[in-house]
C-alpha positions, 0 to 999 in steps of 0.5 A: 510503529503505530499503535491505535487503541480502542479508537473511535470518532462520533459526530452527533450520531454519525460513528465514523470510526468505531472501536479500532484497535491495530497494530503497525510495525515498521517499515509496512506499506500498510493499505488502508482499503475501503469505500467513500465513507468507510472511516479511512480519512478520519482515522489518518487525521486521528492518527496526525492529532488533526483530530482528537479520538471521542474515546481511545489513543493513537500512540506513534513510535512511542508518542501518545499523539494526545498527550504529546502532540508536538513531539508526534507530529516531529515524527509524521508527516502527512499529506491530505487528499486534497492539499494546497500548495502555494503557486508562486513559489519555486519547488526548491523555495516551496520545500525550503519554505516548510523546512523551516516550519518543522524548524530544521536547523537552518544550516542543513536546509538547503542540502536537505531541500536537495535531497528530497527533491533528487528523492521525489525526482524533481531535479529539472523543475527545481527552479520551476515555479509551482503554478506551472507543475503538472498534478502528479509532479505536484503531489510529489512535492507534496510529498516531498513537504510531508517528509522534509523533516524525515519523519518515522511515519508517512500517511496518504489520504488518497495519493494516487487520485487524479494522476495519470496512469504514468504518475501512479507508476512513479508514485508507487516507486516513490512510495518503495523508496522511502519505504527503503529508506526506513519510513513506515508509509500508511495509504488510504484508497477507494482505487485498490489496483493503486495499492497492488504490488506494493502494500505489505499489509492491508486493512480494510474498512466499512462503516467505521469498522475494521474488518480485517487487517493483516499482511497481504501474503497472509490474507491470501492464504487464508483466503486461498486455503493453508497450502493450496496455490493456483498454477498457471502454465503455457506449452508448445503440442498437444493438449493430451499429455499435459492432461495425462500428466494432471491425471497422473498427479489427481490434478485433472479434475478443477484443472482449466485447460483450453489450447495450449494454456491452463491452471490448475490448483497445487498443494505444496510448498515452493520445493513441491512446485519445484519438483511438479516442474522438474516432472511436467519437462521431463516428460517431455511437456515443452512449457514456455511459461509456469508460474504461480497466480496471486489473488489481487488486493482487488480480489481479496477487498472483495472476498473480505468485505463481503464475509467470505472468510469471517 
């Protein structure tokens, strides 16, 4: 759905993207992670044609940006870190307002304008006048401005800044939604616990430079080793049979056991850890919780950007 290639921004001698070639498929919620200055910002507004590449292209589900800048931006909407909205407008009349803009036929607009407000969950402040909407229901209507038109491709420069903990919630089952609905979303942050449970991809970014990018699941593997996967587990009795059971199974020695809870590393698939569970209680362990304990995007930005796994 986005391709870049080759793509690179200077300013005087600042370089603040420098050869980025990347690949995203549709329907990613692709994280783009990174320090202030890392490049995020100015690679979404490359990829929007707000900025034109000193060397490279940005290609949008097969619209060269440059070359057809019209026609790819029919097919993103996009939403600053910082955006302004007018105050003394409705919601209904804010949306309805760049509607037109993106020139929708004028007959679809105002069941279009519906649609994207039940879709942002704005229906008790339609008729609200915007200078009144708290900062989170704010962004949504950014939001909801950004896809009106419906494009193939959302970006977000920093959606979640400035939002309460409540907001962040519903942006992040908003941003799902339009995923489901076939958008591919792009989301740029600095704040990696806003990017948890919801990228399927990340990339991340210092300097300009893409470090690595790839889908979350894969990046962890290589991060954790090809089949190895911590476990993690509760019990009911004694500490002793659980260890004996470790023991038994050459798991005892990198296992962290305290009470009566635990990890401990596991290599095999989920039919092995299946099976290890089937065992652990038919001897009798009375567990009241196993599960497996993924790394956080947190945990992995920190480990691929400072060259852990190069």
């Amino acid at each position: 759905m986005i391709q870049l290639e080759n793509l690179s921004k200077e300013y005087d001698e600042v370089v603040a993207v420098r050869d980025l070639t990347l690949e995203i498929p549709e329907g990613e919620i692709y994280g783009l992670i990174g320090p202030n200055g890392a490049g995020k910002t100015t690679t979404l507004r490359l990829c929007c044609g707000l900025l034109s590449p000193t060397q490279g292209r940005v290609v949008v589900n097969g619209i060269d940006v440059n070359s057809d800048l019209e026609a790819a931006q029919s097919q993103i909407g996009y939403l600053a870190d910082f955006f302004s909205v007018y105050d003394d407008l409705k919601a209904w009349e804010y949306l309805d307002y760049f509607a037109r803009a993106y020139k929708l036929d004028s007959s679809i607009i105002p069941s279009r304008v519906n649609e994207v407000i039940s879709e942002i969950g704005l229906e008790v402040k339609r008729d609200s006048m915007v200078k009144g909407l708290s900062r989170g229901m704010k962004q949504r209507l950014g939001i909801g401005r950004a896809v009106i038109h419906r494009p193939k491709v959302l970006l977000l420069d920093e959606p979640a800044s400035g939002l309460d903990p409540k907001a962040r919630i519903e942006l992040r089952q908003l941003l799902k939604r339009l995923r489901d609905s076939g958008t591919t979303v792009v989301v740029s942050s600095h704040i990696l616990p806003d990017l948890e449970d919801f990228s399927t991809s990340i990339g991340v970014m210092e300097r300009g430079v893409m470090l690595r990018s790839g889908r979350v699941s894969e990046l962890r593997q290589e991060i954790e080793g090809a089949d190895w996967r911590t476990i993690h587990i509760t019990w009911l009795g004694p500490l002793a049979p659980v260890q004996a059971f470790l023991q038994a199974h050459g798991l005892m020695n990198r296992a962290l056991l305290q009470a009566n809870e635990g990890a401990f590393p596991f290599r095999g698939d989920d039919a092995a850890i299946s099976q290890l569970l089937t065992e652990m209680a038919a001897l009798g362990v009375k567990l009241t919780g196993f599960h497996e304990v993924k790394q956080t995007v947190e945990e992995l930005y920190l480990k691929l950007s400072h060259g852990q796994v190069m």
